[in-house]
C-alpha positions as CSV (number, residue, x, y, z in Angstrom):
1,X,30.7,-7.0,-128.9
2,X,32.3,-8.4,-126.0
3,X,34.6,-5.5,-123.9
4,X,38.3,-6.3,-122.6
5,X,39.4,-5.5,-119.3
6,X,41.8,-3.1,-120.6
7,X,39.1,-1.3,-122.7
8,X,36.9,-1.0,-119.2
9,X,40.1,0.5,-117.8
10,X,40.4,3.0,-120.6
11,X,37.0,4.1,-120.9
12,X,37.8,4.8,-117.0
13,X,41.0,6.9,-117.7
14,X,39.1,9.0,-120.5
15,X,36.2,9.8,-118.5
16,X,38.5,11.0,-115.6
17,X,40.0,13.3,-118.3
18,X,36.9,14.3,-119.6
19,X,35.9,14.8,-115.8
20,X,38.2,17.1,-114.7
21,X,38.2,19.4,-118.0
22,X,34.4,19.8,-117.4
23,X,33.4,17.9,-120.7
24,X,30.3,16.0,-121.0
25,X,29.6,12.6,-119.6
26,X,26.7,11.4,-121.5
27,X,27.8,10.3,-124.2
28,X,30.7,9.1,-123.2
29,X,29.1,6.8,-120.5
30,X,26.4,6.3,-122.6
31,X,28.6,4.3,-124.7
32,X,30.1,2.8,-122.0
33,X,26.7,1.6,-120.5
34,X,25.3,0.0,-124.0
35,X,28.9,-2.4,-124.7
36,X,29.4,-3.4,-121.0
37,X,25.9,-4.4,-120.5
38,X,26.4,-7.3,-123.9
39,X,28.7,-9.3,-120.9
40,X,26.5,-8.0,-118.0
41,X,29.9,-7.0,-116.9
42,X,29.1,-3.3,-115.3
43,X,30.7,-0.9,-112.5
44,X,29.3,0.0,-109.9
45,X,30.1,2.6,-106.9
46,X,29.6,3.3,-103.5
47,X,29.9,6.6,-102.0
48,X,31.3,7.0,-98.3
49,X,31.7,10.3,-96.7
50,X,31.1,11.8,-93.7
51,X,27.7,14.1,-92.9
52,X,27.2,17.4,-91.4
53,X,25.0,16.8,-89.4
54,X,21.2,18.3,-90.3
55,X,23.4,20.5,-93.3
56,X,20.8,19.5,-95.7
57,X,22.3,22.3,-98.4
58,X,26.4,21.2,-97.6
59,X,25.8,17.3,-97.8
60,X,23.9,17.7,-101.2
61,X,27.5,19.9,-102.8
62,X,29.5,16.4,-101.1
63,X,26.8,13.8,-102.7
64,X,26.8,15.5,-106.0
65,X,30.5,16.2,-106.3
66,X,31.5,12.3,-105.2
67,X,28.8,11.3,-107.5
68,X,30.0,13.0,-110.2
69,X,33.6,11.4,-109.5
70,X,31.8,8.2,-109.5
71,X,30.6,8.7,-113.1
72,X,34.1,9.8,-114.2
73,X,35.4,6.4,-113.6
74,X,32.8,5.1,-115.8
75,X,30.2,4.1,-112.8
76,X,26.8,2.9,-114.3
77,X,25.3,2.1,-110.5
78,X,25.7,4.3,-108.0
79,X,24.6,4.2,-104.3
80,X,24.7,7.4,-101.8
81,X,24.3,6.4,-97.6
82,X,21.0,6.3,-96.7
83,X,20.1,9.4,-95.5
84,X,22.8,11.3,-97.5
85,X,21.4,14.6,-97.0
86,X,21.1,14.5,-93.2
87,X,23.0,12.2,-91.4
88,X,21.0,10.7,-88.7
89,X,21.3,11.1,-85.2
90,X,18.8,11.7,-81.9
91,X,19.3,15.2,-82.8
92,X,16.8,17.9,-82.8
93,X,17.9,19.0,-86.5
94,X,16.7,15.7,-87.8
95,X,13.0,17.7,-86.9
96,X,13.7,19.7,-89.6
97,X,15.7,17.8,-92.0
98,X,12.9,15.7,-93.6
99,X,11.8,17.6,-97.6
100,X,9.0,16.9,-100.2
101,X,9.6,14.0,-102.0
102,X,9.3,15.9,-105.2
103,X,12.3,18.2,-103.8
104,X,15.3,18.8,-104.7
105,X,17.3,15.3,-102.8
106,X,15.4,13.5,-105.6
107,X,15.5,16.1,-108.1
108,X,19.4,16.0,-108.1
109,X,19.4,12.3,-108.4
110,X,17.7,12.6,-111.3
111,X,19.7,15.0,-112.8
112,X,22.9,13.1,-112.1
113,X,21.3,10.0,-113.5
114,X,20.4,11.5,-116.3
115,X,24.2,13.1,-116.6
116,X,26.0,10.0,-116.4
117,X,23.3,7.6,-118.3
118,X,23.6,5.8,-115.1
119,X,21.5,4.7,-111.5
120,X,22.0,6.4,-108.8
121,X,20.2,5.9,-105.4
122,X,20.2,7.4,-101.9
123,X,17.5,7.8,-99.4
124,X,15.9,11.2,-97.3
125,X,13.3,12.0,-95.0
126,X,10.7,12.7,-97.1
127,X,7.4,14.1,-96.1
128,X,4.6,12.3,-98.2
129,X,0.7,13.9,-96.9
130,X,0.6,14.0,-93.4
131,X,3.9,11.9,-92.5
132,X,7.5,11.2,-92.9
133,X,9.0,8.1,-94.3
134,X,12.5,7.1,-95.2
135,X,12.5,7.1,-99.1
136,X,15.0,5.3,-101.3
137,X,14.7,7.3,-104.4
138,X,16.4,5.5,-107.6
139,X,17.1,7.6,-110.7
140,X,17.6,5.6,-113.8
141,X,19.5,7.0,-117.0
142,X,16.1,8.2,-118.9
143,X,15.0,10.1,-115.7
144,X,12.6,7.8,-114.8
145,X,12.2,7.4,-110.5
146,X,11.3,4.4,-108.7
147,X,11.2,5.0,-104.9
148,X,10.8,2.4,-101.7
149,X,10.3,3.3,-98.2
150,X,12.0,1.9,-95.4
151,X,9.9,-1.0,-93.9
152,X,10.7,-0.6,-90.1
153,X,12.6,2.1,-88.4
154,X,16.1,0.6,-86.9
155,X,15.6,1.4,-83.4
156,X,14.5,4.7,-81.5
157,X,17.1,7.1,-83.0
158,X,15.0,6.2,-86.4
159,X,11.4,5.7,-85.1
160,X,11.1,9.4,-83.3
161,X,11.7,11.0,-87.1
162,X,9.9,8.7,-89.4
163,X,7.1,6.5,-89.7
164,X,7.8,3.1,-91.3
165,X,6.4,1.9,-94.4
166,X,5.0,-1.1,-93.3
167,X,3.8,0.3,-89.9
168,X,1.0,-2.6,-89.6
169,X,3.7,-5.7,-90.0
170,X,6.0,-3.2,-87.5
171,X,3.3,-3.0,-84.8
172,X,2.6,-6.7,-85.1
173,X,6.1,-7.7,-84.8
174,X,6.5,-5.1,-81.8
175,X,3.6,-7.4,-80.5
176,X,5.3,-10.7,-81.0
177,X,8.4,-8.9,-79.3
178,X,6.5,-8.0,-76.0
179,X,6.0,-4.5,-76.5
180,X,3.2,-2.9,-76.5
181,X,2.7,1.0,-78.4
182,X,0.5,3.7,-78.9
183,X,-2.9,3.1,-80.9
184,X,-3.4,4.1,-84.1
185,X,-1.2,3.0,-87.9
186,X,0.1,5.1,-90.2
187,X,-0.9,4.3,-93.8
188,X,1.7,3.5,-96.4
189,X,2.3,5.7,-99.0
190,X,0.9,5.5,-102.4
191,X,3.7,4.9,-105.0
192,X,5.6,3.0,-102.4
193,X,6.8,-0.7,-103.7
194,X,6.9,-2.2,-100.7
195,X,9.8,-5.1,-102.0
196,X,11.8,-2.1,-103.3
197,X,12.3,-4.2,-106.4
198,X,11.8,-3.1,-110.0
199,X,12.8,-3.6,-113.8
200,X,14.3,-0.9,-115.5
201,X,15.7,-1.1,-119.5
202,X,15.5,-4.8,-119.3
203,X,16.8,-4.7,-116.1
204,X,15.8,-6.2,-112.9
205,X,16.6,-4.1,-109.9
206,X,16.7,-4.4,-106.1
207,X,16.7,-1.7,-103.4
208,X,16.9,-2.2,-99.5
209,X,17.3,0.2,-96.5
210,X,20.3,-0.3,-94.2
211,X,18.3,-3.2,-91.6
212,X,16.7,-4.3,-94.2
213,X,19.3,-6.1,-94.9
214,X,20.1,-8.0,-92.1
215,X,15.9,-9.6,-92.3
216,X,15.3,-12.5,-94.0
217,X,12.3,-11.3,-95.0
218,X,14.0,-8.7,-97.4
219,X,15.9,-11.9,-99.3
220,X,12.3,-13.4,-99.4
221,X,10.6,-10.5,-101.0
222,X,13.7,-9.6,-103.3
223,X,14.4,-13.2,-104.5
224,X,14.1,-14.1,-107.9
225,X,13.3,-10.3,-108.6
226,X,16.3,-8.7,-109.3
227,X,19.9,-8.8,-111.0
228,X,21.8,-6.5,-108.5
229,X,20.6,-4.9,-105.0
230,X,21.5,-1.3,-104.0
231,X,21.7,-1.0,-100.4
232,X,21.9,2.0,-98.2
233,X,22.9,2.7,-95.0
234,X,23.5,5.2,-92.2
235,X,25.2,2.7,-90.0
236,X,26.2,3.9,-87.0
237,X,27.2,2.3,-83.4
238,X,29.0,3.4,-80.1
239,X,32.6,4.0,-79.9
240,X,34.5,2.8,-76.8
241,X,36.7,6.0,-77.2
242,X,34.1,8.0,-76.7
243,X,31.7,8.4,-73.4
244,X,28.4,7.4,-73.9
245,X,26.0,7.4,-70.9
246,X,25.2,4.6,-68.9
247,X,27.7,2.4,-71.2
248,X,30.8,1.0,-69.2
249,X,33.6,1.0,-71.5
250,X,33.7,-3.0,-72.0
251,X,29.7,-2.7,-72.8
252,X,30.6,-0.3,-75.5
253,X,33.0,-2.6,-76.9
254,X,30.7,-5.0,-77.5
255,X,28.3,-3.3,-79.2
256,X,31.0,-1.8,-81.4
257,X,32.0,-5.6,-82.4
258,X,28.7,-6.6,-82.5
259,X,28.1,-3.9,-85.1
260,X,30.9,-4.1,-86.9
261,X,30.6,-7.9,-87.5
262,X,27.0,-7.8,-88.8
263,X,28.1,-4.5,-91.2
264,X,30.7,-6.7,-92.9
265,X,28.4,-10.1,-93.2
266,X,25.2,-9.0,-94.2
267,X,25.9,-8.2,-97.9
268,X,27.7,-11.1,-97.9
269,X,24.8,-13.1,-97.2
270,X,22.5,-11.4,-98.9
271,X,24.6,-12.3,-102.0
272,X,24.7,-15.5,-101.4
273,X,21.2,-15.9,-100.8
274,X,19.8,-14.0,-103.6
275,X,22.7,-14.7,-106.3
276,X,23.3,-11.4,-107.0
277,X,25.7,-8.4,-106.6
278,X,25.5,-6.2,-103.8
279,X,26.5,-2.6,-103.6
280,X,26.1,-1.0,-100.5
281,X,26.8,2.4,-99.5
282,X,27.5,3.8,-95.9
283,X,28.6,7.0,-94.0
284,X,31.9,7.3,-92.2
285,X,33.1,9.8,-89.2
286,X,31.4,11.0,-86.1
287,X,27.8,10.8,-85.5
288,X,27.4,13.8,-83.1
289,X,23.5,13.4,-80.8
290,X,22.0,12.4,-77.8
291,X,21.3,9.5,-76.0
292,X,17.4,10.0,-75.7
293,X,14.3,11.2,-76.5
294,X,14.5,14.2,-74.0
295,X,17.6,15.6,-75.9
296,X,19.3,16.0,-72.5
297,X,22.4,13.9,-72.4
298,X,24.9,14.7,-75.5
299,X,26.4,11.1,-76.5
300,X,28.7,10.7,-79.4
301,X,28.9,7.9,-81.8
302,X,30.3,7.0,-85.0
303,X,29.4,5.7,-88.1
304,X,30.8,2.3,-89.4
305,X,32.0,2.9,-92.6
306,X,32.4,-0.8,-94.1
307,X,30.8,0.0,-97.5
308,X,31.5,-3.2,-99.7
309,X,30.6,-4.4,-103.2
310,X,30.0,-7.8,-103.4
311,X,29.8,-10.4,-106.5
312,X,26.6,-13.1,-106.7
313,X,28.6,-15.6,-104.7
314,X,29.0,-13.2,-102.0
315,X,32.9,-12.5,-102.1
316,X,33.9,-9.0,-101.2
317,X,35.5,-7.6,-104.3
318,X,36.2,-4.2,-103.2
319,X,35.9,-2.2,-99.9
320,X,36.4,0.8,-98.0
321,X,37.4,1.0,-93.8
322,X,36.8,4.3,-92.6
323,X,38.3,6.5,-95.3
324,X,35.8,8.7,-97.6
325,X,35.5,8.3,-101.1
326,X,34.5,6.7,-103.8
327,X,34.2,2.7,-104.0
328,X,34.8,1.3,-107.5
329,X,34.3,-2.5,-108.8
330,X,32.9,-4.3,-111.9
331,X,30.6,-6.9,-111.6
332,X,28.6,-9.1,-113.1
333,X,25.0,-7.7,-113.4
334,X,22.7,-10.8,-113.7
335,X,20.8,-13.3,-111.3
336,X,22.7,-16.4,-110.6
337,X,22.0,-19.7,-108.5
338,X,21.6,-19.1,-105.0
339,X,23.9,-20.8,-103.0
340,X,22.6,-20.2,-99.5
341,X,18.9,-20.8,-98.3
342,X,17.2,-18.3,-96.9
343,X,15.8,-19.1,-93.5
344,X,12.7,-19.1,-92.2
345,X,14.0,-16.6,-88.9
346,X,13.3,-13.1,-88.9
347,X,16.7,-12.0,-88.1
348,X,19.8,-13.0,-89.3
349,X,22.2,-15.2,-87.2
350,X,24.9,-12.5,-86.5
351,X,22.2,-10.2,-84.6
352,X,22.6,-10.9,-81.4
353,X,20.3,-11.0,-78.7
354,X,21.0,-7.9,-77.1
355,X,20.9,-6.1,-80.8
356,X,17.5,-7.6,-81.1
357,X,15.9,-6.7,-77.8
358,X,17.0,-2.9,-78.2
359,X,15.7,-3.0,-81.6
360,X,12.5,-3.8,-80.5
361,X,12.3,-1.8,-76.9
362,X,13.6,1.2,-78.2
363,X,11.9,1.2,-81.5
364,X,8.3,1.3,-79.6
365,X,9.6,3.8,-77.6
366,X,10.1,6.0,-80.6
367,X,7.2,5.3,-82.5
368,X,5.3,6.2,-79.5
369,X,6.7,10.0,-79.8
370,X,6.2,9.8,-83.5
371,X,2.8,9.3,-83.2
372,X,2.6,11.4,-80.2
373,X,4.6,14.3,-80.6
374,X,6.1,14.4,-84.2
375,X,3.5,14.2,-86.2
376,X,2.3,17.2,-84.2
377,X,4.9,19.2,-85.7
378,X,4.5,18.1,-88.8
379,X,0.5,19.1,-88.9
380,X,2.2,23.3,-88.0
């Protein structure tokens, strides 16, 4: 039976109540869940806050309480920052930050999932054998989990921590970059889908990994495969307010705008090149680290904010600036025609050069410690 916009809004309104008096939500959004999907018409939500950095125990009590206010307001896809119970930063904490995959990041998922009747996502370090990759974990209503790893690191602040889960296709485009890195490739994980997409309930799903979406590569491998994409990001870049070393004040404004224009168009344009609605998720506030490998010189950044949901034609339909909290907007939860082509570049057009060269010099550089020196600890 087909649902009215004022019976979305209160189903919204009752779950709110029923929210804040500590009632159930299952069957509540359960019901919600089975008479929006006869229109495909279903809400969604992003979740923007603000880490403590390497506070693995305090971001877990933020993600599960702005989760939780998610599902009051009738959410049935939910997306945490990638990440969520870090932060990421060239930090030393980030060393010890990384948990099971089996642990409790994905095991609360789960439980909210199962909770709301809804999907939630979010990423973590998780260790997987011998190494650490960066897992997108997605909980589904019946407490089923589908994960994907992160196919490349975004840069050196990523590739010290975590291995990627493509590391062969990484070195080789390293190669085709100019850059040369240490010998020896870490196998992917078993259980990983390596196009992050899946089919759920009837249900075709797509998941990507903050740079991931800004590849056209990812539309390639997603396309055709899924009715919505869930994407997750720890975005971060330099602030021009605050010193970062070596960076003249203009330089820093550049990178900020460079940034901040890419954040804002690449949902857009994965939309429009896939036909389907994007919900992606990103932290706000300061990003608190260093500027290298050595840990010597303190450099403070910030994160982007910008999390947007975005309809198949690739139209913004809600978004937050830097504020936390929730993000709420219904869309329409099926595949639709394409109306952009995906090109045959590896990048999209809005990284720029520079973006593109640090990506790659800076990722080697990081990958080479990996393999060098974090895996190391990992094996104590």
């Amino acid at each position: 039976m087909p649902v009215s916009r004022r019976e979305i809004l209160k189903f919204a309104s009752t779950a709110a109540v029923a929210g804040s008096t500590g009632l159930a939500l299952g069957p509540v959004t359960a019901a919600f869940a089975q008479s929006s999907a006869e229109k495909k018409i279903q809400r969604a939500a992003a979740i923007q806050f603000e880490p403590k950095l390497g506070d693995v125990s305090a971001n877990l009590a933020r993600a599960d309480a702005l989760v939780r206010d998610a599902l009051s307001k009738g959410a049935r896809w939910i997306v945490l920052p990638e990440f969520f119970p870090s932060g990421t930063a060239m930090h030393p904490s980030m060393f010890d930050s990384h948990r099971p995959l089996d642990s409790r990041p994905a095991q609360m998922l789960k439980e909210l999932a199962v909770l709301g009747r809804a999907y939630v996502c979010g990423s973590f370090m998780a260790k997987s054998g011998n190494d650490v990759f960066n897992t997108l974990v997605l909980a589904c209503p019946d407490g089923a989990m589908f994960t994907h790893d992160k196919d490349f690191p975004t840069t050196v602040f990523e590739s010290t921590f975590y291995a990627g889960g493509e590391d062969d296709v990484y070195v080789d485009r390293l190669a085709k970059d100019g850059l040369d890195t240490a010998a020896g490739k870490v196998l992917g994980r078993d259980g990983n889908s390596l196009d992050g997409a899946f089919v759920h309930a009837g249900t075709s799903i797509g998941t990507a990994l903050c740079w991931e979406i800004v590849r056209n590569r990812t539309a390639k491998r997603l396309l055709g495969k899924a009715d919505i994409l869930l994407a997750s990001s720890g975005w971060w870049t330099v602030d021009p307010e605050l010193m970062w070393p070596g960076l003249r004040s203009e330089q820093a404004r550049t990178m900020r705008t460079e940034h901040q224009t890419l954040i804002q168009a690449a949902p857009q344009r994965m939309a429009k090149m896939l036909g389907i609605p994007v919900v992606h998720a990103n932290f706000t506030g300061l990003n608190p680290g260093y500027a290298t490998v050595a840990f010597d010189r303190q450099a403070n950044s910030r994160y982007l904010g910008s999390s947007q949901i975005v309809d198949a034609q690739g139209h913004t339909v809600a978004r937050l600036g830097t504020e936390q909290g929730v993000l709420i907007a219904d869309v329409s939860v099926q595949h639709h025609q394409p109306s952009e082509k995906i090109s045959e570049d590896f990048w999209f057009p809005e990284v720029s050069d520079g973006m593109r060269r640090r990506w790659a010099v800076t990722g080697a550089e990081g990958r080479d410690y990996y393999l060098k020196e974090t895996r190391a600890r990992l094996a104590r």
